[in-house]
N, CA, C and O atoms as a Tripos MOL2 file, in Angstrom:
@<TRIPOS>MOLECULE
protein
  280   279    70     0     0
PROTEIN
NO_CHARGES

@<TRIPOS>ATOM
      1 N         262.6620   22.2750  160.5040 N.3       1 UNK1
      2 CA        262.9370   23.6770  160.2650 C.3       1 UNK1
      3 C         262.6100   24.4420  161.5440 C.2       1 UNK1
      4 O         261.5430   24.1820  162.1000 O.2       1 UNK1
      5 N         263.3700   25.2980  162.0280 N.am      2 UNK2
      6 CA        263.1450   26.1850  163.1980 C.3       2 UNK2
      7 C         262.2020   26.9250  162.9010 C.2       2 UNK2
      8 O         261.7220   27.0560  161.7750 O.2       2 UNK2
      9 N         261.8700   27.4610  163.8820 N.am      3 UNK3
     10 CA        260.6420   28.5920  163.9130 C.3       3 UNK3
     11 C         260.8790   29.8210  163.3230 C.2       3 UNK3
     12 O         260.0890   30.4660  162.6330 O.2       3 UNK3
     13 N         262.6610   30.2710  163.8110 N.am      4 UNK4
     14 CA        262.9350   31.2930  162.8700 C.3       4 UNK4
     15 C         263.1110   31.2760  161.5150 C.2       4 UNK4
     16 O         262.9290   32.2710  160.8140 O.2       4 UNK4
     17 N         263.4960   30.0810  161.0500 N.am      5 UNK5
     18 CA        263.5240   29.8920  159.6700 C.3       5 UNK5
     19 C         261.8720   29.9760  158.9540 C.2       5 UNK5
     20 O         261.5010   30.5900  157.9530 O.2       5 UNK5
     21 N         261.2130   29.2370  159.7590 N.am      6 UNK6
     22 CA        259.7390   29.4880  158.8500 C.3       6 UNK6
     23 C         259.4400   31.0240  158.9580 C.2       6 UNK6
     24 O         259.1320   31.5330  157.8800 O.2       6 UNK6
     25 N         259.4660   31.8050  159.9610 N.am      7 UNK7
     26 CA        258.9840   32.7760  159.9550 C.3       7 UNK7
     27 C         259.5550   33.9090  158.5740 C.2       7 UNK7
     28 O         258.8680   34.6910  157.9180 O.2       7 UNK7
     29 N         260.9940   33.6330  158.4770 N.am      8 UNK8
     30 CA        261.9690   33.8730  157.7370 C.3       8 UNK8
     31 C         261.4040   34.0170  156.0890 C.2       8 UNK8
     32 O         261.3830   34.9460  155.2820 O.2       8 UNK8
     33 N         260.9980   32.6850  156.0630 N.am      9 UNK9
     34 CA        260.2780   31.8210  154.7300 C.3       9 UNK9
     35 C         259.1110   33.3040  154.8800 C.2       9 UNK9
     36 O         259.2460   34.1570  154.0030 O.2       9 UNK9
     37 N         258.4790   33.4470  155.5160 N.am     10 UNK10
     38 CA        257.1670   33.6030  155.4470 C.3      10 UNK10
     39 C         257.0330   35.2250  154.9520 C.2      10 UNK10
     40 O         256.2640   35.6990  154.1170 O.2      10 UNK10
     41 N         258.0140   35.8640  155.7360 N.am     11 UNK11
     42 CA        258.2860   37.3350  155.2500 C.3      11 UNK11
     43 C         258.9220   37.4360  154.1880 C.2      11 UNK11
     44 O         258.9060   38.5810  153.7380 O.2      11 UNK11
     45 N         259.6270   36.5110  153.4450 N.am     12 UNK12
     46 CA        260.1220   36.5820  152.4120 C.3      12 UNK12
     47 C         258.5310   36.1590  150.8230 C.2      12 UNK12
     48 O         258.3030   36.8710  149.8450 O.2      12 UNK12
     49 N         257.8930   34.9890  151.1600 N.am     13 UNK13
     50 CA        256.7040   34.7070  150.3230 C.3      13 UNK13
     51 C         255.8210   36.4720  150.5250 C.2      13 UNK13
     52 O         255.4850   37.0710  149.5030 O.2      13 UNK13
     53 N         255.5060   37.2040  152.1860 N.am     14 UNK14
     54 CA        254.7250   38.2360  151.7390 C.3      14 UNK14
     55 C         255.7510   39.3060  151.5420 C.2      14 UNK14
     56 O         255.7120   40.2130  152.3730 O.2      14 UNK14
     57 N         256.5320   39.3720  150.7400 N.am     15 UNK15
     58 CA        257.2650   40.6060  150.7730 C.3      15 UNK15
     59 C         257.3280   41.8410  151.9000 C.2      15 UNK15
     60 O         256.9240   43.0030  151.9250 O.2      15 UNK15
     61 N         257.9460   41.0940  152.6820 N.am     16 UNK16
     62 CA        257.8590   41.6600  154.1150 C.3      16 UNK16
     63 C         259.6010   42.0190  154.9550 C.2      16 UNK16
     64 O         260.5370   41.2720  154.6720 O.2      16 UNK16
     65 N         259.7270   42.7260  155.5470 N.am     17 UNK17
     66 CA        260.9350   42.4940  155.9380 C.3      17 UNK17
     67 C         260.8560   42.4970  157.2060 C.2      17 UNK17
     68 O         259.8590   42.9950  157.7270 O.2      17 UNK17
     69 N         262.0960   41.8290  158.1600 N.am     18 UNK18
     70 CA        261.9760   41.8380  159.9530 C.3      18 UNK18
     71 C         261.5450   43.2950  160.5190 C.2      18 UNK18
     72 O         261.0080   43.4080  161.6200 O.2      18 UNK18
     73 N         261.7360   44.0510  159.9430 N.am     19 UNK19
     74 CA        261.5990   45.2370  160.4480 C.3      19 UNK19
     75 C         259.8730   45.6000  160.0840 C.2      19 UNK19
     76 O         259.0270   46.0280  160.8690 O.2      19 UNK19
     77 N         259.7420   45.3070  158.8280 N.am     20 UNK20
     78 CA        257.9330   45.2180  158.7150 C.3      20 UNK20
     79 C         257.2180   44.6710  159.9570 C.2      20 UNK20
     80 O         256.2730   45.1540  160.5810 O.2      20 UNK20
     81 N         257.8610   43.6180  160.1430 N.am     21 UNK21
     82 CA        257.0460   42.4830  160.9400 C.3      21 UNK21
     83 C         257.1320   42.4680  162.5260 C.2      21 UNK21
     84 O         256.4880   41.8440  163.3690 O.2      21 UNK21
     85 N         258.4760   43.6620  162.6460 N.am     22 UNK22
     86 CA        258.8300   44.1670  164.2330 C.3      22 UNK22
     87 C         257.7160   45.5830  164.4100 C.2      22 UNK22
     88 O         257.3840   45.9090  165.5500 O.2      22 UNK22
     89 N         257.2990   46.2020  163.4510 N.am     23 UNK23
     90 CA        256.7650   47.4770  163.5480 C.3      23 UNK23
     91 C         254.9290   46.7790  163.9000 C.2      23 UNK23
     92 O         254.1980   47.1250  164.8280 O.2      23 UNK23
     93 N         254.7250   46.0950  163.1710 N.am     24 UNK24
     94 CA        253.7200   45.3400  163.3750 C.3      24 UNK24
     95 C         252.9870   44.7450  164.5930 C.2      24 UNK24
     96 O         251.8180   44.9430  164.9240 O.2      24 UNK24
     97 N         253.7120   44.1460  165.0590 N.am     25 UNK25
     98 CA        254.0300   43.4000  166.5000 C.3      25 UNK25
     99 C         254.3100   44.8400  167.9810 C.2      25 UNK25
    100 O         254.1660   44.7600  169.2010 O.2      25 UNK25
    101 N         254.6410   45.7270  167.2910 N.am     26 UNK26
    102 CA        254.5410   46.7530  168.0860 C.3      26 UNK26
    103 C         256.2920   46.6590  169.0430 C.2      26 UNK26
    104 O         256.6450   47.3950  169.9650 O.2      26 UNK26
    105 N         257.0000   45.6340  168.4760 N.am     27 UNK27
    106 CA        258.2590   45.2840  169.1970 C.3      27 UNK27
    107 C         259.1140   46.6540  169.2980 C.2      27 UNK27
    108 O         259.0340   47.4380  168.3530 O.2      27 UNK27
    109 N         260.0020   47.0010  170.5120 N.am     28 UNK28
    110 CA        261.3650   48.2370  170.1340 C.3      28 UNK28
    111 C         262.4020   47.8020  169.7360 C.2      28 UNK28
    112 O         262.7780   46.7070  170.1550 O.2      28 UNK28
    113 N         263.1680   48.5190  168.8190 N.am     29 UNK29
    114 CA        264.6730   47.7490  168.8270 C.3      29 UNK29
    115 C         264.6860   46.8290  168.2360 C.2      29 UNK29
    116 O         263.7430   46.4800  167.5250 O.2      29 UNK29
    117 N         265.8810   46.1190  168.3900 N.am     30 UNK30
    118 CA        266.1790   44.6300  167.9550 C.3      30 UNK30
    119 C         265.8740   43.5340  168.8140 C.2      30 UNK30
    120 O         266.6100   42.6670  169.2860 O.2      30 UNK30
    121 N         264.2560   43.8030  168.9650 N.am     31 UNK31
    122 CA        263.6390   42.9710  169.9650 C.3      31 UNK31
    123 C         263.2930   41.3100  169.2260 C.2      31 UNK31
    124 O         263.5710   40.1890  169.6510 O.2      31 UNK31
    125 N         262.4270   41.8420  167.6990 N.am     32 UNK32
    126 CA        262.4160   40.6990  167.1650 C.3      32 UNK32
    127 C         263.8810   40.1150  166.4880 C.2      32 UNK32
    128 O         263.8430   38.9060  166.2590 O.2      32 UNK32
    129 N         265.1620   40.8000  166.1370 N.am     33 UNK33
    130 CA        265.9160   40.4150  165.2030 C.3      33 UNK33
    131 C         266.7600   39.1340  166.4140 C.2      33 UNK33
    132 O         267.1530   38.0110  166.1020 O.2      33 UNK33
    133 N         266.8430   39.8990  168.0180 N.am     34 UNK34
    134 CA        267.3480   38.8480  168.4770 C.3      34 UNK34
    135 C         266.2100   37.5500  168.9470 C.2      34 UNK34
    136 O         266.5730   36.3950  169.1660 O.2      34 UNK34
    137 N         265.1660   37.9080  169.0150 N.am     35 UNK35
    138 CA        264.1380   36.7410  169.1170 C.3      35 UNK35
    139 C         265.0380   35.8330  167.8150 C.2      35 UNK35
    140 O         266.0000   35.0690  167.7430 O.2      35 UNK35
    141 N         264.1900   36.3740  167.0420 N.am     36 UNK36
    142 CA        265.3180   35.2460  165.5570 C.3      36 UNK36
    143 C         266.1740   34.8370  165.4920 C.2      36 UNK36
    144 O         266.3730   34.0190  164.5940 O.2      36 UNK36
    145 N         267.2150   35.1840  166.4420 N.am     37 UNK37
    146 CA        268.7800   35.1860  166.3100 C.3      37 UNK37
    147 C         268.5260   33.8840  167.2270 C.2      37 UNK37
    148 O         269.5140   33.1650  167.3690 O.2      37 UNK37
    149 N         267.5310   33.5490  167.7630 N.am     38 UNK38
    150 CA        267.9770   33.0030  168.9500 C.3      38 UNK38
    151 C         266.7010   31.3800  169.0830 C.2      38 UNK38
    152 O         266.8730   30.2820  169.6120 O.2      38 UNK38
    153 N         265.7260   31.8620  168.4710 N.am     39 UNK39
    154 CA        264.6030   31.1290  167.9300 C.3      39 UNK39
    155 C         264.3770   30.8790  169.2640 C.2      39 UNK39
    156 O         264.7880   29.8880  169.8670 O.2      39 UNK39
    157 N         263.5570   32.0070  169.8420 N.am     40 UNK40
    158 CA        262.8760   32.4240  171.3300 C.3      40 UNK40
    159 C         261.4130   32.8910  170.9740 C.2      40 UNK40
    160 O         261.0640   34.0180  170.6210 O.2      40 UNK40
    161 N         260.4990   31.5660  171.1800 N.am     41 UNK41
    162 CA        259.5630   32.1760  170.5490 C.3      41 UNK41
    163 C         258.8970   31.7510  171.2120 C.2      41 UNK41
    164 O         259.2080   30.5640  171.3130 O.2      41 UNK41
    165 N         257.4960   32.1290  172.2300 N.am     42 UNK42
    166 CA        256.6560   31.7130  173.0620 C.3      42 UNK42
    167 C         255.0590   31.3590  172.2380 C.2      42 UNK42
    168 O         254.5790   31.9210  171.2540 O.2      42 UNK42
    169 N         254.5710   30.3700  172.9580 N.am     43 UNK43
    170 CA        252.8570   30.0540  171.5880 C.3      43 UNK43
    171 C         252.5620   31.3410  171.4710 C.2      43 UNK43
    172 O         252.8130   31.9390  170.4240 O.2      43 UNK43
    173 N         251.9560   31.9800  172.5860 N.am     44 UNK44
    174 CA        251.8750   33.8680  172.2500 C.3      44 UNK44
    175 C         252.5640   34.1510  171.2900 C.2      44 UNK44
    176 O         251.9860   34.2330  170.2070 O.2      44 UNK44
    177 N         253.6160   34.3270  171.3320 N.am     45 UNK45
    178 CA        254.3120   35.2920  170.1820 C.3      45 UNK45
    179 C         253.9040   34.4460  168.9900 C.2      45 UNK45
    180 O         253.4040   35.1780  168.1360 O.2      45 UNK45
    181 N         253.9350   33.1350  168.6080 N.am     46 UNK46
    182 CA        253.7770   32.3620  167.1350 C.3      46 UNK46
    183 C         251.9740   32.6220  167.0510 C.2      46 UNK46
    184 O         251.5150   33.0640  165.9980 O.2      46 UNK46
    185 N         251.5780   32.4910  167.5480 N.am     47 UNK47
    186 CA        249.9610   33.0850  167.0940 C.3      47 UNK47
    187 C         250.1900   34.7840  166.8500 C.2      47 UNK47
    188 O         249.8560   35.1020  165.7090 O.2      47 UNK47
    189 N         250.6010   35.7330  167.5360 N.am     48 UNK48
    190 CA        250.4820   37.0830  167.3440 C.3      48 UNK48
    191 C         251.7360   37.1520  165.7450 C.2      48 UNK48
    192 O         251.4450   38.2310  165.2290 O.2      48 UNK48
    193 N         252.4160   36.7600  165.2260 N.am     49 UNK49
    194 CA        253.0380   36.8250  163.9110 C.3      49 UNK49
    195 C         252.5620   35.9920  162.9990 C.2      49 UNK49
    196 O         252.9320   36.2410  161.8510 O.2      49 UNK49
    197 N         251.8050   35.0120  163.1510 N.am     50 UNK50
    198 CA        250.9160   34.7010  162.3800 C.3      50 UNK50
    199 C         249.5580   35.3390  161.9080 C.2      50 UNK50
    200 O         249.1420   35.3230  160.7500 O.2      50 UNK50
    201 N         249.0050   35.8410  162.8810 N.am     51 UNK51
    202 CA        247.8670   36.9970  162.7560 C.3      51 UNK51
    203 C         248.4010   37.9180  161.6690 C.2      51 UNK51
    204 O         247.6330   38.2490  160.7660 O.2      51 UNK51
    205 N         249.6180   38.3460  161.6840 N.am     52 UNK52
    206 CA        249.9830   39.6300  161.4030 C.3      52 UNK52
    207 C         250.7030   39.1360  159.9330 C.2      52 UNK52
    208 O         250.8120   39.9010  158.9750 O.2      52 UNK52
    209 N         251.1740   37.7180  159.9290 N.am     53 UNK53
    210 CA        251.8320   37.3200  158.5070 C.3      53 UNK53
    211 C         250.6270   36.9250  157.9340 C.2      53 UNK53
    212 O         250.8070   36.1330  157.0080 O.2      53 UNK53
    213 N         249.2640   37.2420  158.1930 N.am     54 UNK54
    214 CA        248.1050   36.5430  157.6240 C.3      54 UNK54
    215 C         247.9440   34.9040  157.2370 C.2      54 UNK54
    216 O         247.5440   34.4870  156.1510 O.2      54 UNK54
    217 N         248.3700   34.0490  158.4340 N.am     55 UNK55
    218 CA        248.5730   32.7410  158.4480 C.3      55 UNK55
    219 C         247.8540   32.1380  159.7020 C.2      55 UNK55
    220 O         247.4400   32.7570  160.6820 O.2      55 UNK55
    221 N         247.7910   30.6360  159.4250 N.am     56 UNK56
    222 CA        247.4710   30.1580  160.7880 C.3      56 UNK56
    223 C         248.6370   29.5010  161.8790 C.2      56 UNK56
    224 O         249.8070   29.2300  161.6100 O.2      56 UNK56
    225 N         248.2030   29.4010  162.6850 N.am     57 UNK57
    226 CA        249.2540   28.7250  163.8880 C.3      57 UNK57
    227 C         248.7060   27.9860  164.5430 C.2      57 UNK57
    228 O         247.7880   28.4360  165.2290 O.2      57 UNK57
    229 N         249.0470   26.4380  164.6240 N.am     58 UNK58
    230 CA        248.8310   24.9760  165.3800 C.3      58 UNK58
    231 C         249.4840   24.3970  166.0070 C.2      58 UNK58
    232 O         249.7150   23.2550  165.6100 O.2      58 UNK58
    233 N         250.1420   24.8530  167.3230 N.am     59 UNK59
    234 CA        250.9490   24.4690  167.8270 C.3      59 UNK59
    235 C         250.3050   22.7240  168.5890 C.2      59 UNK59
    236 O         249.2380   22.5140  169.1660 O.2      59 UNK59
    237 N         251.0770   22.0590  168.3800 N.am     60 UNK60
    238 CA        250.7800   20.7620  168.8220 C.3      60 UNK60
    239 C         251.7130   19.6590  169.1010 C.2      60 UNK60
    240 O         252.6990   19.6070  168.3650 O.2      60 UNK60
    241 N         251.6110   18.8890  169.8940 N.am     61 UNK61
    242 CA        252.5310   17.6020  170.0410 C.3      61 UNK61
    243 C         251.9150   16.1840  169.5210 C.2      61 UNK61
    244 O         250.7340   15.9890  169.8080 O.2      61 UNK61
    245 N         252.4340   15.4220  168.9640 N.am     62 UNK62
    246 CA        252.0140   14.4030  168.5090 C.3      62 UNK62
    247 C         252.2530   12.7480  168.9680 C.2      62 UNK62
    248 O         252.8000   12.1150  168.0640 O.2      62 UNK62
    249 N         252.1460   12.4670  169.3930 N.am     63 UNK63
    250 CA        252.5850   10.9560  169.9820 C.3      63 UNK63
    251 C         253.4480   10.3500  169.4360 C.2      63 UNK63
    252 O         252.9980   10.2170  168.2970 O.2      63 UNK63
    253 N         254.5820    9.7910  169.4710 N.am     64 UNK64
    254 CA        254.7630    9.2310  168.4440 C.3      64 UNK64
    255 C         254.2570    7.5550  168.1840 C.2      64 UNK64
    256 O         254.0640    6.9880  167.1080 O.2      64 UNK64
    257 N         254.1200    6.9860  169.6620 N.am     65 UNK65
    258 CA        253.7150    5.7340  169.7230 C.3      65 UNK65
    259 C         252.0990    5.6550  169.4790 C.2      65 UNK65
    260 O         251.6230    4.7220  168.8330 O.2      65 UNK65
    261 N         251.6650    6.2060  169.7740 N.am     66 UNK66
    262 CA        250.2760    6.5870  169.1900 C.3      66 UNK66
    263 C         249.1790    7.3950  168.4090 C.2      66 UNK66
    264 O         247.9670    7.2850  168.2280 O.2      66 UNK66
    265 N         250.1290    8.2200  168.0510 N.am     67 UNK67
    266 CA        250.0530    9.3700  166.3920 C.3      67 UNK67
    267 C         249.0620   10.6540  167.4940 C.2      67 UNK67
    268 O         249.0000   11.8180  167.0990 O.2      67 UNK67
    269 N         248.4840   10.3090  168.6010 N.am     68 UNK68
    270 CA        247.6720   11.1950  169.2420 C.3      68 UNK68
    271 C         248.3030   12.6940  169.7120 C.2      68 UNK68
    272 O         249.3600   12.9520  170.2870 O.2      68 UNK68
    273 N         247.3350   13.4790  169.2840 N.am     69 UNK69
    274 CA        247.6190   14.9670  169.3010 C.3      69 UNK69
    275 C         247.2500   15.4530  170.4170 C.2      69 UNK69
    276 O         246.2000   15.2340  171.0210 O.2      69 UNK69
    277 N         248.5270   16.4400  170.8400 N.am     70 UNK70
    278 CA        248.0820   17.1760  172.4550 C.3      70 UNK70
    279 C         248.3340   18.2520  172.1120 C.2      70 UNK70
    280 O         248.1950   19.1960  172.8900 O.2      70 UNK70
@<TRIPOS>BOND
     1     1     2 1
     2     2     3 1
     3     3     4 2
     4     3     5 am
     5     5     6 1
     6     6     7 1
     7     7     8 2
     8     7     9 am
     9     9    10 1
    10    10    11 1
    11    11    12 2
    12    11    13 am
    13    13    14 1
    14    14    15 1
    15    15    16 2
    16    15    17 am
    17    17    18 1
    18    18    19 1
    19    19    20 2
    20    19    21 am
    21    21    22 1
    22    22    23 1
    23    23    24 2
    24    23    25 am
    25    25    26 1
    26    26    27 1
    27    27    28 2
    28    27    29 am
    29    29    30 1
    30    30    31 1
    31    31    32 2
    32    31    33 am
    33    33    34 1
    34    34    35 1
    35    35    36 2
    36    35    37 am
    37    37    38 1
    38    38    39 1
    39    39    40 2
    40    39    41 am
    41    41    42 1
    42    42    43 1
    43    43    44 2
    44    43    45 am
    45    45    46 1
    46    46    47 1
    47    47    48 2
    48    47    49 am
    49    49    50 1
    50    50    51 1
    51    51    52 2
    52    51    53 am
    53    53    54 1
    54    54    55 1
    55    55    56 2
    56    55    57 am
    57    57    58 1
    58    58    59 1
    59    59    60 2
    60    59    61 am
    61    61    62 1
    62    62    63 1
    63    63    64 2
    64    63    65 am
    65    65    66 1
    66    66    67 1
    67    67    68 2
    68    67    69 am
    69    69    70 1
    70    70    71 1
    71    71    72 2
    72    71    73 am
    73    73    74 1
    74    74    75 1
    75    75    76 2
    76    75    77 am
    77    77    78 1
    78    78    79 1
    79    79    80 2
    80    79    81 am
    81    81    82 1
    82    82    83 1
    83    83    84 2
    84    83    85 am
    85    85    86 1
    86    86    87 1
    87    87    88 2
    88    87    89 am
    89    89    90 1
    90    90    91 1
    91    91    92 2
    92    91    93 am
    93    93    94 1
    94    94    95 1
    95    95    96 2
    96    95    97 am
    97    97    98 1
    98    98    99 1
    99    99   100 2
   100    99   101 am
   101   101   102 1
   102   102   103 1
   103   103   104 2
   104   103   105 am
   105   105   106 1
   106   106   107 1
   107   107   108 2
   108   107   109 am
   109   109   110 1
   110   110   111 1
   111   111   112 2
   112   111   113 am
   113   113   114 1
   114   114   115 1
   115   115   116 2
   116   115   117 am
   117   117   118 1
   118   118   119 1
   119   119   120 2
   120   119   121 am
   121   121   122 1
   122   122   123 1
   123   123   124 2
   124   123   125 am
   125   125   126 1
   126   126   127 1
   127   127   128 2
   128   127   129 am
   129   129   130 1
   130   130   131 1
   131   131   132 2
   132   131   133 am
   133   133   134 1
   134   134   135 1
   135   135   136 2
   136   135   137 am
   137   137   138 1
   138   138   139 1
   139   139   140 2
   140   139   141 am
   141   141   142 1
   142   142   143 1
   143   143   144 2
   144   143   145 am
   145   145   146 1
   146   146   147 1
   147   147   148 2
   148   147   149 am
   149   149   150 1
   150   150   151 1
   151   151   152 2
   152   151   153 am
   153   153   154 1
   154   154   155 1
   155   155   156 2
   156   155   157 am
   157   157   158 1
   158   158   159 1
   159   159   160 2
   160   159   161 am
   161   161   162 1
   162   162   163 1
   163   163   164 2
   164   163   165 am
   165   165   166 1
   166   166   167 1
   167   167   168 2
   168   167   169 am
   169   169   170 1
   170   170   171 1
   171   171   172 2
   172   171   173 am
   173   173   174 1
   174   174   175 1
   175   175   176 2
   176   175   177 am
   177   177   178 1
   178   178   179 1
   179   179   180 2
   180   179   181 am
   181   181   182 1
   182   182   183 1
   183   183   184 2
   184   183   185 am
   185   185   186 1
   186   186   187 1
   187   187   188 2
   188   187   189 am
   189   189   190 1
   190   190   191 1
   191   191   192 2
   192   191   193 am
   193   193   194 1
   194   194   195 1
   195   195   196 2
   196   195   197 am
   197   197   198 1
   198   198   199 1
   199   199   200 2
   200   199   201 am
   201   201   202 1
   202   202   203 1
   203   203   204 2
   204   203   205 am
   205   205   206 1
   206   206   207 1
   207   207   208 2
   208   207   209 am
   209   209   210 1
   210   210   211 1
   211   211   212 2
   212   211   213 am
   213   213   214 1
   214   214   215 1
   215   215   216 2
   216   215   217 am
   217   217   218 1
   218   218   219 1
   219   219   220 2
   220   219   221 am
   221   221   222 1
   222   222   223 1
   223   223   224 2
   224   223   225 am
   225   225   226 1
   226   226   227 1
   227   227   228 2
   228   227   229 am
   229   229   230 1
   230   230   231 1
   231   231   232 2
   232   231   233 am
   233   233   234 1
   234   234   235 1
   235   235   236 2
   236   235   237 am
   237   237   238 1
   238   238   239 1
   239   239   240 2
   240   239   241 am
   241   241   242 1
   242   242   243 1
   243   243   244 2
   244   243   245 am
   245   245   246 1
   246   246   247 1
   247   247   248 2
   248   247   249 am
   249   249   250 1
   250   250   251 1
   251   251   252 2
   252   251   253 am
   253   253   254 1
   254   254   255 1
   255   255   256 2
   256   255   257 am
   257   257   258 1
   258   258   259 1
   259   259   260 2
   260   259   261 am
   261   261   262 1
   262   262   263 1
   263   263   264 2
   264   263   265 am
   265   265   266 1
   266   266   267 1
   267   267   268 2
   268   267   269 am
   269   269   270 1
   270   270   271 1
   271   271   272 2
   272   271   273 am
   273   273   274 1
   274   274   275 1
   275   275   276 2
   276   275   277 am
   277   277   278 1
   278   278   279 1
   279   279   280 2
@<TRIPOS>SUBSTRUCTURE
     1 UNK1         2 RESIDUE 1 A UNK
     2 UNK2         6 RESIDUE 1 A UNK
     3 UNK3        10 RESIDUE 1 A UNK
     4 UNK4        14 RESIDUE 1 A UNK
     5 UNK5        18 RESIDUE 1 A UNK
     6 UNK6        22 RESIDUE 1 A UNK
     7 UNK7        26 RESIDUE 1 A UNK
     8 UNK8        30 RESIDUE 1 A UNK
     9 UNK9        34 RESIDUE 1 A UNK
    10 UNK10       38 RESIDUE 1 A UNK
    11 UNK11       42 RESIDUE 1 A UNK
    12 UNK12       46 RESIDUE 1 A UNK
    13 UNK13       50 RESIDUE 1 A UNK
    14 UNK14       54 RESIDUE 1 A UNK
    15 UNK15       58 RESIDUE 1 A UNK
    16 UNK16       62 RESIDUE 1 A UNK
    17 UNK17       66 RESIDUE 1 A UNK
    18 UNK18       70 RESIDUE 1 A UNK
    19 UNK19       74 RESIDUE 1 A UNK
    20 UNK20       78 RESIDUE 1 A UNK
    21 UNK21       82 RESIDUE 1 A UNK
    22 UNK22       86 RESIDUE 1 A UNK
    23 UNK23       90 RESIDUE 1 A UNK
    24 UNK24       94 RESIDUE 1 A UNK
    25 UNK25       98 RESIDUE 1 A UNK
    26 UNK26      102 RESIDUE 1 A UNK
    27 UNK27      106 RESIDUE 1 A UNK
    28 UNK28      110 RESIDUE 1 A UNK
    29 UNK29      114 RESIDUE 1 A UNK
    30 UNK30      118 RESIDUE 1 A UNK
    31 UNK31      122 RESIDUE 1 A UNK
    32 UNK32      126 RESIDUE 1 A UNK
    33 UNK33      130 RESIDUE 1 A UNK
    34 UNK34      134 RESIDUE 1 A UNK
    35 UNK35      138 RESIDUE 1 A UNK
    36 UNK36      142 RESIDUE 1 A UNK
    37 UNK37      146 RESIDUE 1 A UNK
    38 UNK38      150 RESIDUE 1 A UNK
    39 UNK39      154 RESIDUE 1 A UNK
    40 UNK40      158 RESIDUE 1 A UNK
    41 UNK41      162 RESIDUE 1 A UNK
    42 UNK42      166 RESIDUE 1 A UNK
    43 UNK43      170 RESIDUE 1 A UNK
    44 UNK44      174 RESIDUE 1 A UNK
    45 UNK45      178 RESIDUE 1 A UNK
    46 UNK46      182 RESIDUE 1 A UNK
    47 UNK47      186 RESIDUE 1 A UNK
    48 UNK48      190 RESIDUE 1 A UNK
    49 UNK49      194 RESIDUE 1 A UNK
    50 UNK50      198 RESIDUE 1 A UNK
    51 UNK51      202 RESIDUE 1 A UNK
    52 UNK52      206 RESIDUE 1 A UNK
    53 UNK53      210 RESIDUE 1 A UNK
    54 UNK54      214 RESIDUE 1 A UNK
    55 UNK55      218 RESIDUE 1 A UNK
    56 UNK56      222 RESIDUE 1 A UNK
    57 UNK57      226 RESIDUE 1 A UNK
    58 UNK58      230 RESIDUE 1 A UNK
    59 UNK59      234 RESIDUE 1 A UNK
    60 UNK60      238 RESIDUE 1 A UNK
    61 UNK61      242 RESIDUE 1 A UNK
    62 UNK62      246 RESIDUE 1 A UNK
    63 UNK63      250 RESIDUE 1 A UNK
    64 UNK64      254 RESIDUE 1 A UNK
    65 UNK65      258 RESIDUE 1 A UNK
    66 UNK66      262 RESIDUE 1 A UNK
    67 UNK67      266 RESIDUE 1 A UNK
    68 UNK68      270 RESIDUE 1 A UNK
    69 UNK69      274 RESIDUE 1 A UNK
    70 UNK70      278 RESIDUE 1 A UNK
């Protein structure tokens, strides 16, 4: 699942809309709608909409030959 899709998921579970979640973030415009459009999302930005969707964020890579987490 993309990033925009979870985020998607996520404003929809808190009854939230893009525009809630752009006013929040302090974004202008259709700053977040094309972030989404485009699933342009920097670790910064996925920790700062998680803060704000009241969630956590773990960004990580996983090995696959050795299950080890970076």
């Amino acid at each position: 699942m993309s990033m925009s899709n979870k985020i998607r998921t996520i404003l929809t579970q808190r009854n939230m809309t893009i525009k809630d979640l752009s006013d929040s973030l302090g974004y202008k415009g259709s700053n977040l709608y094309n972030k989404l459009k485009k699933d342009d999302f920097t670790e910064s930005e996925c920790r700062k909409i998680a803060e704000v969707l009241n969630c956590d964020y773990d960004g990580i890579f996983i090995m696959r030959d050795s299950k080890t987490q970076i």
